[in-house]
C-alpha distance (Angstrom), angle and dihedral (degrees) to the residues before:
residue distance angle dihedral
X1 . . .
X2 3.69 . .
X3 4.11 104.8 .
X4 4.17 103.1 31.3
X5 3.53 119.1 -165.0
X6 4.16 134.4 -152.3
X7 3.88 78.1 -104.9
X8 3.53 92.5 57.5
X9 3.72 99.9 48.7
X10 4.08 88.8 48.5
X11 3.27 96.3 47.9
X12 4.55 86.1 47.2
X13 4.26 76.3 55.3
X14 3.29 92.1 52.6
X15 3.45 101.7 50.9
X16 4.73 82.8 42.7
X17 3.85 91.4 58.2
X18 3.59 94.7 47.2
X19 3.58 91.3 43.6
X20 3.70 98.4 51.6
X21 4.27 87.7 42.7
X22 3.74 83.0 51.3
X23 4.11 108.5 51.4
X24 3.84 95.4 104.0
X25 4.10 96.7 48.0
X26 3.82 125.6 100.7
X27 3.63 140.1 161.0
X28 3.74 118.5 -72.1
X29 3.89 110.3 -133.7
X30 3.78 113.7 -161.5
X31 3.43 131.7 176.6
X32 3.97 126.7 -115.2
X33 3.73 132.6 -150.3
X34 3.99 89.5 -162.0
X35 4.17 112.8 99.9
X36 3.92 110.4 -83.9
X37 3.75 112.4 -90.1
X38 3.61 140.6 151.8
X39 4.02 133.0 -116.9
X40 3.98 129.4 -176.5
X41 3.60 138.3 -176.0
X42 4.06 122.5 -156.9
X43 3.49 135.7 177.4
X44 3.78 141.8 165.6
X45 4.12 126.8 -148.8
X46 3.60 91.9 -148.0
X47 3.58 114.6 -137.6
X48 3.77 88.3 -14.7
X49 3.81 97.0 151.1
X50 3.70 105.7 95.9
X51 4.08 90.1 -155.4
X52 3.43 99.0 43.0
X53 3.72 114.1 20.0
X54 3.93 90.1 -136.6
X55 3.46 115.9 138.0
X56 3.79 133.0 -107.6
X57 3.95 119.6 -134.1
X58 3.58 136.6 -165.3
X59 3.74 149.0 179.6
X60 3.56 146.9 177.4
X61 4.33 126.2 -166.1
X62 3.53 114.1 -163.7
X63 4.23 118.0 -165.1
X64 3.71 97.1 -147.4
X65 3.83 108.6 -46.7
X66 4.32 92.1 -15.0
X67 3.89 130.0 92.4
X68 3.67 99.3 -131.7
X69 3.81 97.7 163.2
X70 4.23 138.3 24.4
X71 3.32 137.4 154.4
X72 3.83 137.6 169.2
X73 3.53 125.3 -162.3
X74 4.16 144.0 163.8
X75 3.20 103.0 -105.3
X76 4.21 112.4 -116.1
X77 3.89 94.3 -126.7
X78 3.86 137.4 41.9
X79 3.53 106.5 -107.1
X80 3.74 116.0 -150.6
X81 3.83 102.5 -147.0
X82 3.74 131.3 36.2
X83 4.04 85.1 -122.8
X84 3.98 91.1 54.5
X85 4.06 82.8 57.4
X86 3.38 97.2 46.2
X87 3.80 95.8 45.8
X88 3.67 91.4 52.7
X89 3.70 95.6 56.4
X90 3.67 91.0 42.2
X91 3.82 83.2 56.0
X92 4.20 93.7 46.9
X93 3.94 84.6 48.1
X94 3.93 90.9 52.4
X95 3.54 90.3 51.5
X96 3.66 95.1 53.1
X97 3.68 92.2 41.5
X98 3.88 84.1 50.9
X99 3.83 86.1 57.5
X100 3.90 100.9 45.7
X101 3.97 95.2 49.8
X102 4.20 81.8 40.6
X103 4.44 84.7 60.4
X104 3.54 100.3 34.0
X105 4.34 91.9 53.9
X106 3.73 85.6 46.7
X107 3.58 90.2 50.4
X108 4.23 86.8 51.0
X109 3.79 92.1 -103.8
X110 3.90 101.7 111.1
X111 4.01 116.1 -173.5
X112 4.13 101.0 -137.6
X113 3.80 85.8 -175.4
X114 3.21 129.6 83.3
X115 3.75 117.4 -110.8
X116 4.10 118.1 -107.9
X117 3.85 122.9 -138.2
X118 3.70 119.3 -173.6
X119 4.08 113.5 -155.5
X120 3.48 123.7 -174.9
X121 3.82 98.9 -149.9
X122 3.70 110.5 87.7
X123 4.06 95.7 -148.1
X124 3.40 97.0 52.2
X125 3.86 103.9 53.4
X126 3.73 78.5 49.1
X127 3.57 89.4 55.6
X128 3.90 94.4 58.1
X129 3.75 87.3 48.8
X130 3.80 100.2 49.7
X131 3.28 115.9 60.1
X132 3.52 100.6 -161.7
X133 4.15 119.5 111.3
X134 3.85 101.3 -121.6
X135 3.63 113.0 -164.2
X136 3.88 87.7 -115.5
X137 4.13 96.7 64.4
X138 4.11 92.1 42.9
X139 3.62 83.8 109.4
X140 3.72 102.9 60.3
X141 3.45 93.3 45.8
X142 3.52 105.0 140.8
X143 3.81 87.4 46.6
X144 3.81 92.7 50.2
X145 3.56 92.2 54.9
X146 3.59 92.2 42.1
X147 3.94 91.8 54.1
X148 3.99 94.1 46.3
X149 3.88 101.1 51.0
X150 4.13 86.2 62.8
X151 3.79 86.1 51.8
X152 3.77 99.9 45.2
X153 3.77 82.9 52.6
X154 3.06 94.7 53.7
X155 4.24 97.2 -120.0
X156 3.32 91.8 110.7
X157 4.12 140.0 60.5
X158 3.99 127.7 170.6
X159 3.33 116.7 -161.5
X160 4.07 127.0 170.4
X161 3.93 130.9 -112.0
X162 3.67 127.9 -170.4
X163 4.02 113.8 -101.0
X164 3.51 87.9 -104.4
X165 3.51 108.7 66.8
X166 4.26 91.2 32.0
X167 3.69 88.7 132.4
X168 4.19 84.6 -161.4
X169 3.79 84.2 71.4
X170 3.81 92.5 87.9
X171 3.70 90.1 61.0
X172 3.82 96.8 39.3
X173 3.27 109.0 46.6
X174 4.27 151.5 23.4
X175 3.79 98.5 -99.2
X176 3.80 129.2 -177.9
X177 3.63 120.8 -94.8
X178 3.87 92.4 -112.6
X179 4.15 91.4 50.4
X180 4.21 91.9 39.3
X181 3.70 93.0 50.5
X182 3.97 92.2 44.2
X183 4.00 87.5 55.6
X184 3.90 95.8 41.8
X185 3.40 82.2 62.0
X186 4.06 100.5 59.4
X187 4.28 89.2 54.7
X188 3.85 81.9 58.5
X189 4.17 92.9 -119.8
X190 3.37 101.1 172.7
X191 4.35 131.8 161.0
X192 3.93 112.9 -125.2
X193 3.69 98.7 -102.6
X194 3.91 89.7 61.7
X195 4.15 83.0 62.9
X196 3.47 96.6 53.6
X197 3.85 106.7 106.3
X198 3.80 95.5 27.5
């Protein structure tokens, strides 16, 4: 970052003091007797970089009840609408989906259902449903495309959630303490002492 503000630098001791309170937590991996199957979470903070406007995306996949894959990252281009960001990380998060389901058939575990993503922008979950071009989406093309082939064949469904249980949002965005410890709690991020007894 090339002009830092006092924001900045709390916001870097933030992220320190949860760190440091953090060093002994993991994921907790359980096992589940339901069928095999395959649930992600992305979001977009459109234009959410105050220097750049570029946009910051996130996802989360979840194998049955455990996060096995996440990422956030600012997005490499300015998108012009909040539903361009959105659609792009729903795209990123279909190709990493793509990839998981790709390992686990060649490890003998096929998923025979298709895989769930929950978006929080209205219009573009409607996008992945509709498969008409609207003059809106011309610019994500390739993405569009990309998106609706999984859903014709049936790999892929998008479904909506209400902002406040996006899971993504812990990646995305500065949430308060009450909201960020409510989603830490759906990936299962837990310290050793709350897995004694289990």
């Amino acid at each position: 970052m090339h002009a830092p503000r006092t924001t900045h630098m709390l916001a870097v001791k933030r992220i320190f003091r949860y760190l440091q309170g953090t060093i002994d937590h993991g994921l907790w991996l359980q096992t589940s007797t339901r069928p095999m199957c395959i649930l992600a979470y992305s979001d977009a903070d459109w234009a959410g970089c105050p220097d750049s406007s570029h946009s910051t995306t996130g996802f989360a996949v979840f194998l049955g009840p455990n996060l096995v894959s996440w990422k956030s990252k600012k997005q490499l281009t300015i998108s012009k609408s909040s539903t361009e960001a959105e659609y792009r990380v729903i795209a990123y998060t279909v190709q990493d989906t793509l990839h998981i389901r790709t390992v686990l058939f060649e490890l003998g575990f096929p998923v025979r259902v298709p895989v769930q993503l929950f978006c929080d922008n209205i219009f573009a979950s409607y996008l992945t449903a509709n498969p008409v071009q609207h003059a809106q989406s011309k610019h994500i093309q390739i993405d569009y495309h990309f998106v609706q082939e999984r859903v014709a064949h049936g790999e892929l469904v998008v479904k909506y959630v209400p902002t406040h249980l996006q899971v993504a949002d812990i990646f995305t965005k500065s949430l308060s303490s009450q909201q960020f410890h409510f989603l830490k709690d759906n990936p299962r991020v837990v310290s050793p002492a709350q897995l004694e007894g289990v």
